[in-house]
N, C-alpha and C positions, 0 to 999 in steps of 0.2 A: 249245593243244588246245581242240576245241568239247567245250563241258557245255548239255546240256538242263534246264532248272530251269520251272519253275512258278510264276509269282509274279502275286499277285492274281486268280487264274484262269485269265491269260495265259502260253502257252508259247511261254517265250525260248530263242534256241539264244546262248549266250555263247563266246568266245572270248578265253581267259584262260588262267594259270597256275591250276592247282588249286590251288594255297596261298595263293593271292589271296581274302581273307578274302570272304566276300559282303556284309558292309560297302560295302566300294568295288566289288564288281558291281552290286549296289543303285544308290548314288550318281553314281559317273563311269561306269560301260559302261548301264545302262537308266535316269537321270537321276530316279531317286526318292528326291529328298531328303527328305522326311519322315524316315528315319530318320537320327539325327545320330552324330556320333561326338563320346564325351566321354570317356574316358579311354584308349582303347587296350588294356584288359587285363578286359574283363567285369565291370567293380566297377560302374560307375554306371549302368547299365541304360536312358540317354539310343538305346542302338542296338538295342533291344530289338524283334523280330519274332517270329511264330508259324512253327516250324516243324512240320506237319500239329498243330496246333492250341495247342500247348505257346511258352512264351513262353522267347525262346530268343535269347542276346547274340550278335548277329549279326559282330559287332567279329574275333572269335576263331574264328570258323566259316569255314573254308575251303569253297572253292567245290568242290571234289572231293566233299565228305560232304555234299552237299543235291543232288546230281545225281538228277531225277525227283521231288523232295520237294515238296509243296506249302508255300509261303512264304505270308504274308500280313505285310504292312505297313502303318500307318498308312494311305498311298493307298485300300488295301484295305478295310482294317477295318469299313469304314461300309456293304458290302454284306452284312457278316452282319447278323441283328434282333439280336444280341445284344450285339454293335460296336457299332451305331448306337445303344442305349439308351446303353450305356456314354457315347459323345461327348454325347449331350443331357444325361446328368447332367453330365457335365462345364461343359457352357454352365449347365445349372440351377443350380450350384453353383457358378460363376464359379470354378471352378479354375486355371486358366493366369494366370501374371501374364508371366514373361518369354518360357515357353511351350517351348523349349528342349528340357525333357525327359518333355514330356507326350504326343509320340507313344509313348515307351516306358513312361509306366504308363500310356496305356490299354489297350494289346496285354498289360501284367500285369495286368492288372484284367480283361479279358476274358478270359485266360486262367484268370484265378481263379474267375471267376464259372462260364466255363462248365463247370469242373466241382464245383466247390460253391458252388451257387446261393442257399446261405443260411450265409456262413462267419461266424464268429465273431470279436472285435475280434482274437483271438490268430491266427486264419486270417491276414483282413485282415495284420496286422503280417509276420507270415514271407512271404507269397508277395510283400508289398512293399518289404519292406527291403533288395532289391538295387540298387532304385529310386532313386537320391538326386534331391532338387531345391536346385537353389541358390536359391531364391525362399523356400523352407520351407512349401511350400500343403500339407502333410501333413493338417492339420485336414478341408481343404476336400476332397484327396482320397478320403479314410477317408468322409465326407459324400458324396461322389456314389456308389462302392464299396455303401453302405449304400441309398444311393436305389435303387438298378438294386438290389437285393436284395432289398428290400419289392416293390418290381415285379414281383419272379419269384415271388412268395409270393403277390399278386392275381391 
């Protein structure tokens, strides 16, 4: 069956099973790997996308339930100003070591920002603790998180 989806601004017509996660419509049918697959079951937040703006495990979402939705991805991300602050903290703060699951907390860090633009270290901690890193740059990300936060407050 074709599904009409929206992803990065761009409108795709997909042909798939609707229970074909958008994980792997992402990946293998529109070849956007930036988003990764790391557990299969929405715990680790490595497959993490914005769905119409909310940060959302892409892993476990069937392609059926995002038909006409706007997606945004990592690929994506860097066309909003408020993505793109996010990624510069990320380089200002030397975040990424293996790098793996940093498309998925910046699309939560963006997602947290854009709706409270000055959250708290207890905000910070809940909206990123589905987030795991196996590297452990927790410190460095809570640090950039914090930078784009003073930025929205100038």
């Amino acid at each position: 069956m074709s599904y009409p989806i929206r992803v990065n601004g761009t409108e795709h017509t997909v042909d798939a099973e609707g229970d074909t996660p958008l994980l792997w419509v992402l990946r293998d049918v529109l070849g956007m790997t930036g988003t990764k697959y790391g557990c299969g079951i929405g715990q680790c937040g490595a497959c993490t996308v914005h769905l119409a703006g909310a940060a959302t495990r892409s892993c476990q979402l069937p392609l059926e339930a995002v038909a006409g939705a706007e997606i945004t991805t990592i690929e994506g991300i860097g066309a909003n100003a408020l993505g793109k602050q996010v990624q510069q903290a990320w380089l200002t703060q030397d975040v990424p070591q293996c790098g793996y699951c940093q498309g998925g907390q910046i699309l939560a860090a963006t997602a947290l920002l854009a709706t409270t633009p000055s959250p708290s270290e207890a905000e910070i901690d809940a909206a990123m603790s589905g987030n795991l890193c196996r590297c452990a740059s927790y410190t460095r990300i809570r640090a950039a998180i914090r930078q784009v936060a003073e930025q929205l407050k100038g």
